[in-house]
Residue frames as a rotation matrix with the C-alpha (Angstrom) as fourth column:
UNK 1
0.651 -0.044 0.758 -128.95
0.268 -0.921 -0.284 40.60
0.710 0.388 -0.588 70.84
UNK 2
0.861 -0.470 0.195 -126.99
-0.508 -0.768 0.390 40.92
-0.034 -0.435 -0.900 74.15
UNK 3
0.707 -0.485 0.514 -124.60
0.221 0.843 0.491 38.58
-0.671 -0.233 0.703 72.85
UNK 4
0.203 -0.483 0.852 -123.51
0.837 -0.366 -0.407 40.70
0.508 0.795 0.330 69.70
UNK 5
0.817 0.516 0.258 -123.48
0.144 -0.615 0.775 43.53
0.559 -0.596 -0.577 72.37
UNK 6
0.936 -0.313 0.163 -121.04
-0.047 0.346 0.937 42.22
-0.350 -0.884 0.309 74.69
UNK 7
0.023 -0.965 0.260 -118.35
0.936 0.113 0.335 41.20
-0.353 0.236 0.906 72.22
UNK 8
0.874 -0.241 0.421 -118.53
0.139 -0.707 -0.694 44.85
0.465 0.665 -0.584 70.36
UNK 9
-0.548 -0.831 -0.100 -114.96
0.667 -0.362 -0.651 46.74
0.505 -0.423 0.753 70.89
UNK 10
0.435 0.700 -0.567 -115.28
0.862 -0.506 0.037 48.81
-0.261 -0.504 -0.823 73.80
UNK 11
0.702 0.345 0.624 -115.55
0.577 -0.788 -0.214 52.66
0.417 0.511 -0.752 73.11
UNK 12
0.750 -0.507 0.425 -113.60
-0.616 -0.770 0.168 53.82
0.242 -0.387 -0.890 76.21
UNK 13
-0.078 -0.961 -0.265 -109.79
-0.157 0.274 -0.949 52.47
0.985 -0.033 -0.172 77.25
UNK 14
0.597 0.243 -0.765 -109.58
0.670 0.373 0.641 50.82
0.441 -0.895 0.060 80.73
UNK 15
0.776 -0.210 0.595 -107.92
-0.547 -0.695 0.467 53.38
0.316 -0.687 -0.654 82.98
UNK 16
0.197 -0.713 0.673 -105.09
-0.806 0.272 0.525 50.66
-0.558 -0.646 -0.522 84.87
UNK 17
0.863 -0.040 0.504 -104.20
0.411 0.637 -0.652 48.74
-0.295 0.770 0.566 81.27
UNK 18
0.045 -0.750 -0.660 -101.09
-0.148 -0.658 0.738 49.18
-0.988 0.065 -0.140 79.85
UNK 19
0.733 0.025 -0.679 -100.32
-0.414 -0.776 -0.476 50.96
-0.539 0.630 -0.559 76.81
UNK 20
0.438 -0.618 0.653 -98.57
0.691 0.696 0.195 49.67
-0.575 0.366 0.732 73.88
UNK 21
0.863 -0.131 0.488 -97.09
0.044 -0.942 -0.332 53.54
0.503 0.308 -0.807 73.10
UNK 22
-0.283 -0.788 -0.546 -93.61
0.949 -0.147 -0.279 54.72
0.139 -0.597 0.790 74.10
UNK 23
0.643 0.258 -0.721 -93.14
0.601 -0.754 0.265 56.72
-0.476 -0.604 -0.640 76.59
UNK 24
0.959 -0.009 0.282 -91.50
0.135 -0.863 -0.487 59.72
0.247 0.505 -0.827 76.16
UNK 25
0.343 -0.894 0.288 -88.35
-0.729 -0.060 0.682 59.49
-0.593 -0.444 -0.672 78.26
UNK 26
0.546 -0.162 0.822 -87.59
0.362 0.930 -0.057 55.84
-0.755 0.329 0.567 76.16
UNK 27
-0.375 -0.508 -0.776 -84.62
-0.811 -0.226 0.540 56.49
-0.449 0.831 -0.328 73.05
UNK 28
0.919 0.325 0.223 -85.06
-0.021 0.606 -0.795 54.58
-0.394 0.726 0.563 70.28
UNK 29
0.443 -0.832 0.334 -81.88
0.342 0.501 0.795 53.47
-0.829 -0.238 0.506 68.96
UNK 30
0.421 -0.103 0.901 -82.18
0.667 -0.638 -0.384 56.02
0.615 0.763 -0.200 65.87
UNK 31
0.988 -0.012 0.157 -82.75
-0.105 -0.794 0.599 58.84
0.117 -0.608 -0.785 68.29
UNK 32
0.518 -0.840 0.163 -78.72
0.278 0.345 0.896 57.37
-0.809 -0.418 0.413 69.94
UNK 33
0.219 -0.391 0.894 -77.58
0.869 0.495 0.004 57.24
-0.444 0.776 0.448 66.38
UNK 34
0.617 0.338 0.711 -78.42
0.557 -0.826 -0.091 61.00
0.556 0.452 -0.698 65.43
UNK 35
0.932 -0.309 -0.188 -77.07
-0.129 -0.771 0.624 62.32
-0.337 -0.557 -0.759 68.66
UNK 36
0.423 -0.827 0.371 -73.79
0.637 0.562 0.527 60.08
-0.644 0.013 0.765 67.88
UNK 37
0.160 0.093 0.983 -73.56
0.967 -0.213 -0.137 61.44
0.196 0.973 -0.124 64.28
UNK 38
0.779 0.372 0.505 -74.37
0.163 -0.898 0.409 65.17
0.606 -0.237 -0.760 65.73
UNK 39
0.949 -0.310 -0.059 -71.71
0.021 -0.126 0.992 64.85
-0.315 -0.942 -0.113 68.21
UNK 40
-0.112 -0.739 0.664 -68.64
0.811 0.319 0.491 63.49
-0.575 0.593 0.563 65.65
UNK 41
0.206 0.059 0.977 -69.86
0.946 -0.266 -0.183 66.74
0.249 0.962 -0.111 63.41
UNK 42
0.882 0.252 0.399 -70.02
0.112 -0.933 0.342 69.39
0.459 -0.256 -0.851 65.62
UNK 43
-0.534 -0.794 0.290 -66.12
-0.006 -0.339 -0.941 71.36
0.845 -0.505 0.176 66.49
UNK 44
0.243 0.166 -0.956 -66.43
0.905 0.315 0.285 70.82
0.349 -0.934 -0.073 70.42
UNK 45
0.911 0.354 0.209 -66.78
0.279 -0.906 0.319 73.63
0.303 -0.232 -0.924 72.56
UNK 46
0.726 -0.646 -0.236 -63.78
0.314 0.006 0.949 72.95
-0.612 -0.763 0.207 74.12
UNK 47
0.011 -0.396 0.918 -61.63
0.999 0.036 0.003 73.32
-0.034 0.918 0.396 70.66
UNK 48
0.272 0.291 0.917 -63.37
0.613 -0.787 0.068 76.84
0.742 0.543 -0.392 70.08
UNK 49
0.986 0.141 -0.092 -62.61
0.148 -0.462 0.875 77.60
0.081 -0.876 -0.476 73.55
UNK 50
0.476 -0.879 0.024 -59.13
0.457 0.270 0.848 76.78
-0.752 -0.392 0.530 73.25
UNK 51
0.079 0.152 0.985 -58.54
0.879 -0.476 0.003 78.76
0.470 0.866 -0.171 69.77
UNK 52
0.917 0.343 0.203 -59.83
0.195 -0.831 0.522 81.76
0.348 -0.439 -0.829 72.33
UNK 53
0.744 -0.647 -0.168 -56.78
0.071 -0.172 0.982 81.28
-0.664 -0.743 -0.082 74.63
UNK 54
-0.250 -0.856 0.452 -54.02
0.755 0.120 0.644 80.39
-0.606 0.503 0.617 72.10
UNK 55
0.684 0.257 0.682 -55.53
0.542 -0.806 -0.239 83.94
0.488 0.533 -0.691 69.96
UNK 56
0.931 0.004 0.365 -54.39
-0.156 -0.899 0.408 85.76
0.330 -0.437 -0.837 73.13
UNK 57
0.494 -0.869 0.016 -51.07
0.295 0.185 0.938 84.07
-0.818 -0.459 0.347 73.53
UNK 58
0.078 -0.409 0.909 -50.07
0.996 0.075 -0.052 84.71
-0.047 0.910 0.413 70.37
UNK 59
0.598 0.303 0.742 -50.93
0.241 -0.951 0.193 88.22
0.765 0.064 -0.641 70.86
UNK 60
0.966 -0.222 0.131 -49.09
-0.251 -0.696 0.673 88.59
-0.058 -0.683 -0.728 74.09
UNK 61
0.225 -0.908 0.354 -45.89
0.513 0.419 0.749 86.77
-0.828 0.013 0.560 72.85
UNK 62
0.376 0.088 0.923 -46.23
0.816 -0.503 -0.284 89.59
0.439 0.860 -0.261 69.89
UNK 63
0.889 0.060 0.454 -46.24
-0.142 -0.906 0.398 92.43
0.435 -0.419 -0.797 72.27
UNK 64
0.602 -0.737 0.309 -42.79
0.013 0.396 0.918 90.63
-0.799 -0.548 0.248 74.37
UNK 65
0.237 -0.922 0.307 -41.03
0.917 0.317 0.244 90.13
-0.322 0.223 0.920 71.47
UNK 66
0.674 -0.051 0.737 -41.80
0.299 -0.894 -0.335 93.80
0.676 0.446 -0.587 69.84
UNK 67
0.984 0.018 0.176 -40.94
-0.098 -0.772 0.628 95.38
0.147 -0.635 -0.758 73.29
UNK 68
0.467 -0.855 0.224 -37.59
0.340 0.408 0.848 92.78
-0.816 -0.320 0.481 73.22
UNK 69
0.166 -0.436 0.885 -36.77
0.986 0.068 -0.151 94.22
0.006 0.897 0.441 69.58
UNK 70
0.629 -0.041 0.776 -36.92
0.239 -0.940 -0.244 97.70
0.740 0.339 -0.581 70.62
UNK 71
0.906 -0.361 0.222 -34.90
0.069 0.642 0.763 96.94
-0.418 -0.676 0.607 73.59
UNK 72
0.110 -0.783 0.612 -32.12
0.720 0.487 0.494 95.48
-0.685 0.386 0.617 71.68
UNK 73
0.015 -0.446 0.895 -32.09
0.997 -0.062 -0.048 98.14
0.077 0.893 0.444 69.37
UNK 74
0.917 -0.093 0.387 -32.15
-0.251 -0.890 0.381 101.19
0.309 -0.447 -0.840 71.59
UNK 75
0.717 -0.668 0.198 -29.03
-0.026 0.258 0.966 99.18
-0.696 -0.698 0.168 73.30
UNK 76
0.185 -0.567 0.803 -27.17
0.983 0.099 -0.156 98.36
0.009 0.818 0.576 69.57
UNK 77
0.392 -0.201 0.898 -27.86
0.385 -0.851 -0.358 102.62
0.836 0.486 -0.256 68.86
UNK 78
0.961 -0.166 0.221 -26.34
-0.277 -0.554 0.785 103.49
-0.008 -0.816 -0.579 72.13
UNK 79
0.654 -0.527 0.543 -23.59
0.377 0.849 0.371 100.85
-0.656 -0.038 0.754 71.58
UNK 80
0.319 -0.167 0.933 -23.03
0.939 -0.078 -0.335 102.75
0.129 0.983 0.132 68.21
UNK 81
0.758 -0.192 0.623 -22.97
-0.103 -0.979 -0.176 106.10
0.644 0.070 -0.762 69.18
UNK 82
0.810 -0.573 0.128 -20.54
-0.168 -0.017 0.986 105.09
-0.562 -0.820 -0.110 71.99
UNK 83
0.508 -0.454 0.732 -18.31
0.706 0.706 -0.053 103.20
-0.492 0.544 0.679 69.62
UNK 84
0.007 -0.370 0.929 -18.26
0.800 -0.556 -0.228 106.79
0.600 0.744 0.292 67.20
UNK 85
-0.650 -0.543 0.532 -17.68
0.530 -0.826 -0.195 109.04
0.545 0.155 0.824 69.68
UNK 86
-0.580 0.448 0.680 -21.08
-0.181 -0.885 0.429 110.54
0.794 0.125 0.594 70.15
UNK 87
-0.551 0.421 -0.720 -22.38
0.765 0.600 -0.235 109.72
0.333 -0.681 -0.653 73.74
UNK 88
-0.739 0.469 0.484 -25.44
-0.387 -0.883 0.265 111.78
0.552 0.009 0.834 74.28
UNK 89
0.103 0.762 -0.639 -27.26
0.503 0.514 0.694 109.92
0.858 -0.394 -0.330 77.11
């Protein structure tokens, strides 16, 4: 009887055995694969960031040329009125 005893499996886990579980810090070579995949799909921040800046150039190279088109055409109707006569500046 203490011979069937002895071999039974034992109930509790030795304490300074090691574990045939991964840890938690460990990838798995899916886990790599997903991020990969996830990384190739997703518009970088840097893109969306850059989108931001080139918005607001575009916007201040609006305002530069407007301000150059009135400009140039306050100078043309001054030009004109000189031209006929009527200088009223």
């Amino acid at each position: 009887m203490e011979e069937g005893t002895s071999k039974a499996i034992p109930l509790r886990r030795s304490r300074n055995g090691t574990r045939a579980v991964a840890h938690r810090n460990e990838r798995r070579w899916s886990d790599a694969l997903t991020d990969g995949i996830r990384r190739v799909s997703a518009p970088p921040r840097q893109i969306w960031l850059a989108s931001l800046g080139t918005t607001a150039l575009a916007v201040r190279s609006a305002r530069a040329a407007w301000d150059r088109l009135v400009e140039e055409g306050a100078s043309a109707e001054g030009w004109l009125r000189h031209q006929l006569g009527r200088d009223v500046s």
